[in-house]
C-alpha positions as CSV (number, residue, x, y, z in Angstrom):
1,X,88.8,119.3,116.5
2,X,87.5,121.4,114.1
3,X,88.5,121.4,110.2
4,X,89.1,124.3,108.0
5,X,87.2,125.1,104.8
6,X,91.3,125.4,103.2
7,X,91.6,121.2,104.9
8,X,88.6,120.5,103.5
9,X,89.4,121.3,100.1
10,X,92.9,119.5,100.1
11,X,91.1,116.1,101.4
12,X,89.0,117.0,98.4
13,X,91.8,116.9,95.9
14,X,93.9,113.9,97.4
15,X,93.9,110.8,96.2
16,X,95.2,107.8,98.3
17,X,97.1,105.3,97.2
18,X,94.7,102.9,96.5
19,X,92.6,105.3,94.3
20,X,90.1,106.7,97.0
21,X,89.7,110.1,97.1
22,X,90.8,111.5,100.6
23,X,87.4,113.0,101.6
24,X,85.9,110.5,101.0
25,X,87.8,108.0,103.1
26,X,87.1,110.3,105.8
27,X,83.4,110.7,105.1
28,X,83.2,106.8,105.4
29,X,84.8,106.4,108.7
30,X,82.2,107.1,112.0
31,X,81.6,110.3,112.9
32,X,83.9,110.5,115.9
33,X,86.9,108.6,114.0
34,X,86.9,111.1,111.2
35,X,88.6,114.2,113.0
36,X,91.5,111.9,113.6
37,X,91.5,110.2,110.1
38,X,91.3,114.1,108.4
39,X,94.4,114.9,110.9
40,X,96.8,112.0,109.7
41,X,96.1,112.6,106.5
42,X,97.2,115.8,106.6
43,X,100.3,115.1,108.7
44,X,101.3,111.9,105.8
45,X,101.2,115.0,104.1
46,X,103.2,117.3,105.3
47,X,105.6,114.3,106.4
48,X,106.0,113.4,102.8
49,X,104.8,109.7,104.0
50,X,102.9,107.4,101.7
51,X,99.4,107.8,101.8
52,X,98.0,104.1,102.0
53,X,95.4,103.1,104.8
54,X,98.1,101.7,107.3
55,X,100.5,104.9,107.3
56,X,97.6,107.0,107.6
57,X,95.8,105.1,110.6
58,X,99.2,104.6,112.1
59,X,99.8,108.6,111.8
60,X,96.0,109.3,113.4
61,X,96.3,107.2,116.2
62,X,99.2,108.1,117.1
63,X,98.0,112.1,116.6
64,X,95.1,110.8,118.7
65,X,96.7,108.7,121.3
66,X,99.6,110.7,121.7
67,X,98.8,113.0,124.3
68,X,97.7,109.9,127.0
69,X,100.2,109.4,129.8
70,X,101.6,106.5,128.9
71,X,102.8,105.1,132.1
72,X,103.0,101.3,133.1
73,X,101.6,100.1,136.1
């Protein structure tokens, strides 16, 4: 997943609800979590949802997870 230099700069000027800035949230997550964490806070928002830790690792997980076949066995 690559990023945009246009994403980039929006992580840069978001602040998350708890005061964080956006960017660097993502910057402190590992390396291979931090395409995920970049995508759901982008889709918080364009959703218009909140943008506190829980939303946004509900909304990259489920960016992340969602293309699995999620069949029971």
């Amino acid at each position: 997943m690559i990023m945009t230099d246009e994403q980039q700069q929006q992580l840069k000027a978001t602040t998350l609800q708890d005061g964080m800035n956006a960017w660097d949230f993502v910057q402190s997550k590992t390396e291979a979590d931090q395409p995920w964490v970049a995508a759901g806070i982008l889709s918080c928002i364009g959703k218009g949802y909140s943008l506190n830790r829980l939303t946004i690792n509900w909304e990259a997980r489920d960016l992340r997870y969602s293309k699995k076949d999620n069949r029971t066995v």
